[in-house]
MIPASE-16798 format. One record per residue (C-alpha): x, y, z. Coordinates in steps of 0.2 Angstrom, whole numbers, plus 5000, padded with zeros to 4 digits. Each point is the difference from the previous one (the first is absolute). Example, Ala and Ser with C-alpha at 12.3 -4.5 7.8 and 13.67 -1.06 7.14 Angstrom:
BEGIN
506249785039 500650174997 
END
This chain:
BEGIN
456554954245 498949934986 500150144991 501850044999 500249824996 498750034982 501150164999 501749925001 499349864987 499450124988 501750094999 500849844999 499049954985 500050174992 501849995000 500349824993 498650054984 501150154997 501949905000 499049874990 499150064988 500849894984 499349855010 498349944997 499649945019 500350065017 501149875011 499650055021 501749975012 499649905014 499750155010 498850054992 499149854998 500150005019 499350185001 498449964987 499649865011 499850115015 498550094990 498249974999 499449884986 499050154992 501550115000 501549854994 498550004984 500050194995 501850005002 500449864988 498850074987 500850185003 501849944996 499749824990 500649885013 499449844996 499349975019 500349805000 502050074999 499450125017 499149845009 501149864992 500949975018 498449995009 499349844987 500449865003 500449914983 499249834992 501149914996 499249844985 500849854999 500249984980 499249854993 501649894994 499149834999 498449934990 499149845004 500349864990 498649904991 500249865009 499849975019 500149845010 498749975012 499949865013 499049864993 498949895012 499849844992 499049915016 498949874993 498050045002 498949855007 499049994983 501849964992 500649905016 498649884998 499949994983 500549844989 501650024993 500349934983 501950004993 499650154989 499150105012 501649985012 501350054989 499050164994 500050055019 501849985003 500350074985 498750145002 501150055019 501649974992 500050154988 499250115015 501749985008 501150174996 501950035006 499650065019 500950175004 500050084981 498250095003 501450115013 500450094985 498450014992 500350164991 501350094988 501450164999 499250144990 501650135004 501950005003 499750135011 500649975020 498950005012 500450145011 498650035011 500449855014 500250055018 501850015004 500749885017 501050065011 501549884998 500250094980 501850004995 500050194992 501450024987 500250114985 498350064989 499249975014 499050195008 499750075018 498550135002 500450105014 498850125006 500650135015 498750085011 500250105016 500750175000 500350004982 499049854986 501149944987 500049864988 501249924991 500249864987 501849925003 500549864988 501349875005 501750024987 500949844995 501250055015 498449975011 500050175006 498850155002 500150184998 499150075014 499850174999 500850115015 500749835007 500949954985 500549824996 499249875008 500749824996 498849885001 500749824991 499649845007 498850085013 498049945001 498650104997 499850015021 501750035003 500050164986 498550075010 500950005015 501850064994 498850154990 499150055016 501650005009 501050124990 498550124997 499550005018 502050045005 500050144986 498350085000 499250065014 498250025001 499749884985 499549834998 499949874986 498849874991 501149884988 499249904988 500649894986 499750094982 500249884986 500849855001 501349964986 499749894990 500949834995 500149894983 499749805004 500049874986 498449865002 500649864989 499649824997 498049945000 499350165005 498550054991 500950164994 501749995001 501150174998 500850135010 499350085008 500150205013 499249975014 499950075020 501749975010 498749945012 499649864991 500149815003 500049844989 498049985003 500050184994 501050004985 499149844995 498150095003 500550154987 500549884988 498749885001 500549865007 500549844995 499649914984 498949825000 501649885000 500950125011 500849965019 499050085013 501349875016 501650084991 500050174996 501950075003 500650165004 501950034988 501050145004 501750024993 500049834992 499749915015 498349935008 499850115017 498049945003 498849854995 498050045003 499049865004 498450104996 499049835008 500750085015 499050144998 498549954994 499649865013 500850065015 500350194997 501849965001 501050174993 501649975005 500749954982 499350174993 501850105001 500150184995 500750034982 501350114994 500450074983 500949894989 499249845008 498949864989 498749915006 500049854991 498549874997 500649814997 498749894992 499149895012 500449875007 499049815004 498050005002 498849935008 498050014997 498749965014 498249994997 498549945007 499650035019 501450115005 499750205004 500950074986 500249874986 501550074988 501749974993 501250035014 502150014994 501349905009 501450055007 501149845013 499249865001 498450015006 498949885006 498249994999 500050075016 500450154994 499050004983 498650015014 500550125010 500450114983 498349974995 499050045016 499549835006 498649924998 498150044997 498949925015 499449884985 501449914996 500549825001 502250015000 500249825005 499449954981 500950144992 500849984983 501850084990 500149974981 501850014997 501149984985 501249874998 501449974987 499149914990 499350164994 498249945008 498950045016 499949905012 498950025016 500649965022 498750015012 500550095015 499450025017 499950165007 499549955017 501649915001 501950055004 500549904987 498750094988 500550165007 502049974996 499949934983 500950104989 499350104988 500650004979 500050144986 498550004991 499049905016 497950004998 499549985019 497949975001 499350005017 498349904999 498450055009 499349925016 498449914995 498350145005 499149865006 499650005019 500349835007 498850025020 498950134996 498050005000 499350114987 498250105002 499050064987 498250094993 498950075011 501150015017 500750185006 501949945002 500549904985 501649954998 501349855006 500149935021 501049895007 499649815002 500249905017 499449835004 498249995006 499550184990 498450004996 498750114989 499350085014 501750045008 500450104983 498350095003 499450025017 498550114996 498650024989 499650185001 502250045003 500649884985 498850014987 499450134988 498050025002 499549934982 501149835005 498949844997 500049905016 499549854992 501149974986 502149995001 501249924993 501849935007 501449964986 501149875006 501549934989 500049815002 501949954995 501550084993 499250044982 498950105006 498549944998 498650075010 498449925008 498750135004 498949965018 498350095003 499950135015 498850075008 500950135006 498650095010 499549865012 501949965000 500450175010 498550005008 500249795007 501550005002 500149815008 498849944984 501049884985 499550164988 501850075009 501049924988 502349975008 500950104987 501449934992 501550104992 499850114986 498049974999 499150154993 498250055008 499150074988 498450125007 498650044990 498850144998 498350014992 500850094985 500649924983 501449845006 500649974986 501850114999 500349905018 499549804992 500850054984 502149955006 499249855010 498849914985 501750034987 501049915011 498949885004 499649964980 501950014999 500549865012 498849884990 501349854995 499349904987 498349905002 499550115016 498450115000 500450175005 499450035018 498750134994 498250035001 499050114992 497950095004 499250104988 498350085000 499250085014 501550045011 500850165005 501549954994 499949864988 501749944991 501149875007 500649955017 501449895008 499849855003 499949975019 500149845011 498449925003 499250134993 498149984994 498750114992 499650115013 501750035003 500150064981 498350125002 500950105015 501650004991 499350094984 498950115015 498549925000 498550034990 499350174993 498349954999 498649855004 500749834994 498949904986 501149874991 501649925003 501249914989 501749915004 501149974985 501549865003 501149924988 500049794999 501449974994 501950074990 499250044985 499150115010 498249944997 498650085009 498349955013 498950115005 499349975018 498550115006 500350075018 498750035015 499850165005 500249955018 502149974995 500150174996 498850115010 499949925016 501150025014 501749905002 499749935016 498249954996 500649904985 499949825000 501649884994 498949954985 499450194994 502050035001 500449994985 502150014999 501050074986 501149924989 501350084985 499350094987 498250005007 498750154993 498850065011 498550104989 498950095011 498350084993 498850125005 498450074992 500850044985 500549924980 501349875001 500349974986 501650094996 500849915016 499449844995 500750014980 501749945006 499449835009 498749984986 501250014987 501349885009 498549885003 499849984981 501949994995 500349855014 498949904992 501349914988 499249825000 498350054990 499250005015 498850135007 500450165008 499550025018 498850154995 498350025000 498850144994 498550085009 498950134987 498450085002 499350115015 501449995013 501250155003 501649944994 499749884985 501449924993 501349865001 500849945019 501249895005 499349815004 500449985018 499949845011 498349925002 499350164990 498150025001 498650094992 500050115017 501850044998 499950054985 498650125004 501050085012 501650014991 499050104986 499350125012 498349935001 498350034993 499750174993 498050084999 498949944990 501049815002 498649865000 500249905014 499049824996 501149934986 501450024993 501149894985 501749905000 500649974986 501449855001 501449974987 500249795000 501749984992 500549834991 501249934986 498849904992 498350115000 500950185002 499050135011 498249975003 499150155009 498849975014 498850155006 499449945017 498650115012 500450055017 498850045014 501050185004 498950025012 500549845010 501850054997 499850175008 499049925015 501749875002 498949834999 500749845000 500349944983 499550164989 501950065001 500949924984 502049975001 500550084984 501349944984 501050094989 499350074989 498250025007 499250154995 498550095014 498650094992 499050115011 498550064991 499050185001 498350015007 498650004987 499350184994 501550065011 500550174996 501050135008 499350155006 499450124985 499750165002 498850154986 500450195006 498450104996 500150204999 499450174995 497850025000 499549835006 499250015020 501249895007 501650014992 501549895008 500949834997 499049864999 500349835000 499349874987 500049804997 500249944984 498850034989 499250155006 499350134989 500350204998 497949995004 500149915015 501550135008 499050164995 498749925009 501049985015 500750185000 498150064998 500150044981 500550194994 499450165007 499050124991 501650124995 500749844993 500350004980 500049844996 500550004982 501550075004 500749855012 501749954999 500449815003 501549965001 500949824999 501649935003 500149864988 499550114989 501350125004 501349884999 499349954983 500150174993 501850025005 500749864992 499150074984 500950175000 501449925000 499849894986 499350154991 501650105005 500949874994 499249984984 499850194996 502249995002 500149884989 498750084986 501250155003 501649924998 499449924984 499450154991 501750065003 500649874990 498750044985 500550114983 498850145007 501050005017 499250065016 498950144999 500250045020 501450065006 500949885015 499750125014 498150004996 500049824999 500749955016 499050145010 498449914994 500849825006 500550095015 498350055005 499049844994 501349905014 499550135013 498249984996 499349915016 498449894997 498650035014 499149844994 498150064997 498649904995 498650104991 498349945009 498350055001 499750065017 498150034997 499749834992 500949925015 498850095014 498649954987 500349835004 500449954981 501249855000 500850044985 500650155007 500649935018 501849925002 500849895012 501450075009 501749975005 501250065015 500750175000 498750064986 499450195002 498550094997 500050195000 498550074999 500150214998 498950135002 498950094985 501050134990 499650114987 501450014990 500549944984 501949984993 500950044983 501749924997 501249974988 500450104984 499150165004 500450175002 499650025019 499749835010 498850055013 498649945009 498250084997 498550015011 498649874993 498450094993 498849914991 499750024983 501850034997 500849874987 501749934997 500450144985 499550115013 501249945012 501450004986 499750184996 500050045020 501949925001 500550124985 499649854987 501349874993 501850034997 500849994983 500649825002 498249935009 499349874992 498250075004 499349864990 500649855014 499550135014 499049905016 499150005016 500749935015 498649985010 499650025017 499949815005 501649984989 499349964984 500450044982 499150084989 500550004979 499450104989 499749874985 499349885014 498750125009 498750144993 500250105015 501250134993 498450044990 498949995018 499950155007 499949905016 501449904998 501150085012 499949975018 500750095016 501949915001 500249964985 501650034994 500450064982 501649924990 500350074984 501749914995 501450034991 500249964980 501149884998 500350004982 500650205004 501649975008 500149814997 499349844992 500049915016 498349935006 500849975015 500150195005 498250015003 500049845011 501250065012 499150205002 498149915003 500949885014 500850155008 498450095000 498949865007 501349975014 499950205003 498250015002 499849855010 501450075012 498950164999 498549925003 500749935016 501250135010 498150134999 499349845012 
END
């Protein structure tokens, strides 16, 4: 069958190539379209290549066509958007000036947009209609409209049948069909009737072909006004979305529908966009105009309302209305104080409050150009208990009589975090309608844990517990000390107390009722390390004058319970705490020092005395209360070593107009003072000045290093005036390998002294540079070379060696012998056999000694001077560090003259390069410091 089927195909195509051979493409009749389907895919291929059959023509009725919408609008560059002008708490709370007011209402007022013109955010890009919308089945067919008919059954068909202006169709094998004034459904059913009665074995599908089309007019305020073809589907909404829209001042409550002349539809599309109300959309016919009026009256609504905008009138409404336009009302709104700026006739503004929480509010009528501003509520919460810092729920509760601290948080270990200071809380509690705030101290551990004790403070409304953990508690005091400083009327202290010192958090701290210094200490988290000295800082009077008071350590250390009324000491405004441990004070103390000094106004003293000598913290303090020589001892850290105990001096200032100041130097018994008997403690005055004095022959502990060849080398330590001899002795003299002329001591004064003269010498040589620079012959070095030699003069490092006779010291010979001083060296190395040439030679290089040999002989072994030596100021460095000159010493002519580590030098002519002396000055330092350095990294 399949095969009589390709056959039959093949003789079908043959023939229609051969009738049609002027044409240029094969065009299959629906038989045979029907026949190529029943092939395999491979053959329906070959076929179409064979006889030039384009195979989407052979397949088209088995595709199913997309159909693309074309794109007939753009979006427009402006959108509206919904606007939440909702005021924040920062901005609710804030103060309000006149100006800051208006730039808010005028800052929401230009938000407001026209509500409903964001519809038609978009605009036409084609005439074109838009044909591709699904057809209903209540369509009104008339002429230009198309039917696609496609038969199937015994025989497949299909037909494209266009309605005529008589609205009727040609049906082929039926004949004319009249169709006028019948829906799409009922055309469906009169088609399948007449083809079922007529043709047997065959069955129908009808679908609507293209719609015809219609020409509208869109006139008025329309954003692009015109005619304009569109879809005989198409409704008001529709013909207004290809055209764009509506313009800014057009009517979107108004839009009328004009056929013939006469007004056959309004749309109110306020309908549509609030309550998806389409019932004013009618269907357009050709010839009709959609006309846009301007718009009418307006309203504005800002503030807290859902959808803030400007909303257009249309009968009367009320306010009622304007809300129910606008959405209602945001959760935070306050309608009973609710304001409408309004124009009169006077050409000015005038402004009605209104209450929307009334009837009467609700029905006032509403006026063209009306500015409705619903307020906010206030943020504030009026019964709530707030809870803060270290707890695990923070947040807001609610308050009822008899709530307590312990009711809020039950538990310890369930309500707060694990770092939570137990000892140490605070509760906020506002005092009148103001808002001022008086700050209790709770202790909020045994307040949880005793629930019956008075530390379970009644809450009242809108107190704040404040919880805190042994962290940084500044970022949670920081709200309550600004409001405390900012509720100070005039006169008042603030209620504010401040520790410094040795505390873990030191700064300032509220105020708290009957709150003392102990109170203060576990506020700030108590103390870091041991407790040594204790100042209280309080101001006497308005001007804010200062006394110092000295504070027991008992008030701060001991425990609460154990105190005694008298060792409570109780806060008052503005008091300082200063807390010292074993460490300087002075930089805590410079403030209350300096305040001291600038009170005094009267000519009188300042209440400061002085203590110097041997203690640990000499220096100025604060002249407290009944001050005596023992508290001032202990204020300056007491005695350091080396302090003698018997005595000790007062000097005394005695102030008078008529003689001046006449000083008076008094001995104390210290000793007496320290052993606290009866009458040896002095109250001191301003001004009085302690000396405590140093031990005589006192020292600190000095210290000689001895190394290399000596028996016992180490560090040893020496009193003053002790001798290099007497060490030796100590460290068993030197071995037998020891060379003793070629010891290296080194000295730190000395060292400190030879640095300060490089750089004077550095500085010196710049300046003999710079100025034969300036002179007619000009510098004879080049730049580069000059600041190459600076360079390494600055980076010479002096080792501080002092040429001694090692021999003559072990001999016992005084001349030779020296005293010593702390951190000297001695470096004693073994014997070599070497002697050094250096300089300008042909090869520097170090030669094995051999007797006999002499210093030409040495020359002539490093490959003799260089062109630019200055062989006649050539010298010996010798091995003790030494110098011997040519025209100071007859040894050049000695054959024995050189010894094993000497060192020859033979230096560099100056007057070769340069007639600067200075050249030669800087090359033999560098090579001293080079052989000393030498000398001591062989040990």
């Amino acid at each position: 069958m399949l095969q009589r089927t390709k056959n039959v195909l093949i003789a079908g195509l043959s023939a229609l190539i051969i009738f049609s051979l002027p044409a240029q493409a094969v065009t299959p009749s629906p038989q045979m379209i029907e026949q190529f389907k029943q092939l395999p895919a491979s053959e329906q291929q070959r076929i179409a290549q064979q006889y030039g059959i384009d195979p989407s023509i052979l397949g088209s009725s088995s595709k199913t066509q997309t159909i693309s919408a074309p794109s007939v609008i753009e979006p427009r560059k402006v959108v509206n958007t919904v606007v939440d002008q909702s005021e924040d708490e920062v901005l609710n709370q804030a103060t309000k000036t006149e100006a800051k007011t208006e730039a808010v209402e005028t800052k929401k007022e230009k938000q407001l947009q026209r509500f409903g013109y964001d519809l038609f955010a978009g605009e036409p890009t084609t005439f074109a209609p838009v044909s591709d919308v699904p057809v209903p089945s209540k369509y009104m067919v008339g002429p230009g409209d198309t039917l696609n008919v496609q038969l199937y059954g015994k025989n497949s068909k299909e037909f494209t049948l266009t309605i005529n202006r008589e609205g009727v169709i040609q049906f082929p094998d039926l004949g004319p069909i009249s169709l006028n004034g019948l829906t799409f459904a009922e055309v469906r059913e009169v088609l399948k009737r007449r083809i079922d009665e007529s043709m047997i074995g065959i069955q129908a599908s009808i679908t609507m072909g293209e719609l015809r089309s219609i020409r509208i007019f869109i006139a008025g305020d329309a954003y692009k006004p015109g005619s304009y073809t569109v879809s005989s589907l198409s409704t008001i909404t529709q013909a207004l979305f290809v055209s764009g829209g509506i313009n800014d001042i057009g009517s979107l409550r108004n839009i009328q529908l004009k056929r013939s002349g006469k007004t056959v539809g309004t749309l109110d599309l306020y309908d549509l966009l609030m309550r998806g109300d389409a019932s004013g959309d009618k269907r357009l016919q050709s010839g009709d105009v959609v006309f846009v009026p301007p718009s009418g009256s307006t309203v504005g609504v800002k503030g807290e309302i859902r959808r803030p905008a400007i909303y257009e009138l249309k009968n009367n409404e009320t306010m009622a209305d304007v809300l129910a336009m606008a959405s209602g009302l945001n959760p935070g709104a306050y309608p009973k104080a609710s304001t409408v700026e309004r124009y009169v006739r006077n050409a000015s503004k005038t402004v009605i409050s209104v209450d929307l929480t009334t009837s009467k509010g609700l029905k006032t009528k509403v006026h063209n150009g009306d500015l409705l501003s619903v307020k906010s509520a206030s943020s504030r919460v009026d019964n709530a208990i707030t809870i803060a810092g270290a707890v695990i729920r923070p947040g807001q509760y609610q308050w009822y009589e008899n709530l307590k601290v312990a009711d809020l948080l039950p538990s310890i270990w369930g309500d707060l975090t694990i770092t939570a200071d137990l000892d140490y809380a605070l509760l906020v509690r506002e005092v009148n309608q103001r808002g001022d705030i008086d700050v209790f101290h709770v202790e909020i551990g045994r307040a949880i844990s005793q629930p019956q004790s008075i530390a379970n403070i009644a809450l009242s409304p809108r107190d704040r517990l404040l919880v805190f953990d042994y962290d940084d508690r500044s970022e949670l005091l920081a709200p309550i000390l600004k409001k405390l400083k900012g509720q100070v009327k005039f006169g008042q202290p603030e209620k504010v107390v401040t520790i410094n010192g040795n505390v873990r958090f030191a700064g300032q701290y509220p105020l708290t009722s009957n709150a003392d210094i102990k109170d203060l200490v576990i506020a700030a988290g108590g103390l870091k390390e041991k407790l040594e000295y204790t100042l209280l800082v309080r101001e006497k009077n308005n001007r804010g004058d200062i006394e110092v008071e000295k504070v027991s350590l008992e008030s701060v250390t001991a425990n609460p319970s154990a105190l005694q009324t008298s060792q409570r000491i109780k806060l008052k405004h503005r008091d300082t705490l200063f807390v010292f441990d074993y460490s300087d004070r002075s930089e805590l103390l410079e403030p209350v020092i300096k305040k001291l000094k600038n009170q005094s106004r009267k000519g009188e003293a300042a209440n400061v005395v002085s203590i110097l000598g041997n203690v640990r913290f000499p220096g100025e303090y604060p002249l407290t209360k009944s001050a005596d020589i023992q508290e001032l001892l202990l204020a300056a850290g007491g005695l350091t070593e080396g302090a003698y105990t018997l005595t000790a001096e007062l000097t005394r200032q005695n102030i008078s107009a008529e003689l001046g100041v006449e000083f008076v130097h008094k001995q104390l018994n210290l000793q007496d003072v320290l052993l606290k008997k009866q009458g040896a403690n002095i109250v001191l005055q301003s001004r009085d000045t302690v000396t405590i004095r140093t031990l005589p022959s006192w020292q600190e502990a000095q210290w000689v290093t001895l190394k290399g060849e000596v028996k016992f080398p180490g560090t040893y330590s020496i009193q003053h005036g002790e001798s290099l001899k007497q060490v030796l002795d100590r460290a068993g003299g030197l071995t037998e390998d020891a060379a003793p002329k070629s010891s290296v001591f080194l000295r730190k004064s000395i060292q400190r002294k030879e640095q300060v003269e490089i750089s004077k010498l550095s500085d010196q040589l710049r300046r003999d540079i710079a100025a034969r620079a300036l002179t007619k012959d000009g510098a004879v070095i080049g730049f580069a070379d000059s600041q190459l030699m600076l360079k390494e003069l600055e980076n010479v490092k002096t080792v501080g060696r002092l040429v001694i006779d090692i021999n003559a010291v072990n001999m016992g010979i005084e001349a030779a012998n020296i005293n010593l001083e702390t951190e000297d060296e001695l470096y004693v190395p073994a014997k070599n056999q070497i002697v050094s040439v250096m300089g300008e030679v042909q090869f520097p290089s170090t030669h094995r000694f051999k007797e006999g040999i002499t210093f030409d002989q040495y020359l002539l072994m490093a490959g003799g001077p260089r062109k630019r030596a200055d062989d006649d100021r050539a010298y010996i460095i010798k091995a003790d560090g030494s110098v011997a000159m040519e025209n100071e010493s007859h040894w050049f002519s000695n054959s024995n003259q050189i010894e094993p580590g000497d060192t020859i030098i033979v230096p560099l002519d100056t007057e070769y390069k340069d007639n600067l002396t200075l050249w030669q000055q800087v090359t033999t330092i560098i090579y001293n410091s080079a052989i000393a350095v030498a000398a001591v990294a062989t040990l």
